[in-house]
N, C-alpha and C positions, 0 to 999 in steps of 0.2 A: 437563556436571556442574552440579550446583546445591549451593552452600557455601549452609551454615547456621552460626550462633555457636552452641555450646555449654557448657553448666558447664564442661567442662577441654578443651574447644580450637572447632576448626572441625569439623563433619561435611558431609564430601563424599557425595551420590548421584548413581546415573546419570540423566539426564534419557532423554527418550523421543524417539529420533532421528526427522527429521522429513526425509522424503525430499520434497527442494524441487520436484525438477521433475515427480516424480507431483503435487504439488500445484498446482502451474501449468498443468498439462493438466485439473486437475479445474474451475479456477475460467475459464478459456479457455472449456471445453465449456458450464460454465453461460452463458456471459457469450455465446457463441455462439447458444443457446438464446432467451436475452431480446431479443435486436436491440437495435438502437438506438433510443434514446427518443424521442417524436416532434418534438421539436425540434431533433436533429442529422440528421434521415431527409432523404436527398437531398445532403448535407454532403461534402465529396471530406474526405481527410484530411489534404489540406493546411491548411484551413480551422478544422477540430478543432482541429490540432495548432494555430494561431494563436489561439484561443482561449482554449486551455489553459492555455499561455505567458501572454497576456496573464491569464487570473486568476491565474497566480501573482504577474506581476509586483502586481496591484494589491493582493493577500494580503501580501506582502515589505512595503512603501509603507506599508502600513496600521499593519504591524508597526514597523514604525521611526520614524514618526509618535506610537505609541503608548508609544514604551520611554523 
C-alpha cells in the first residue's frame, strides 16, 4: 500500500506487487549473460568473495572516519 496525506485524512492505494523471485531469475539470466569482467576472469570465488569483504570493510573505515 502506499499512504499519501490528504485535505481530511490519509489516502491509502494499492501498489503494484512485485514478484521477487521472478525477478531474481531475470537479473541472474542477464548477469549470466555478461560474464565476468576481465579483472575477476580466472578469480575462484573464494577470492571475490575476500575482496568484496574487504571493500566493505574499507567502505565502513572510511565511513566512520568521516561521521
Amino acid at each position: 500500500m502506499e499512504a499519501s496525506v490528504v485535505a481530511d485524512g490519509i489516502l491509502l492505494r494499492p501498489k503494484e506487487v512485485v514478484d521477487r523471485v521472478a525477478g531474481a531469475r531475470r537479473v541472474a539470466a542477464v548477469l549470466a549473460r555478461l560474464g565476468p569482467p576481465p579483472e575477476d576472469a580466472g578469480c575462484s570465488e573464494d577470492d571475490l568473495m575476500e575482496d568484496i569483504v574487504a571493500d566493505i570493510a574499507a567502505a565502513r573505515e572510511e565511513r566512520r572516519r568521516d561521521a
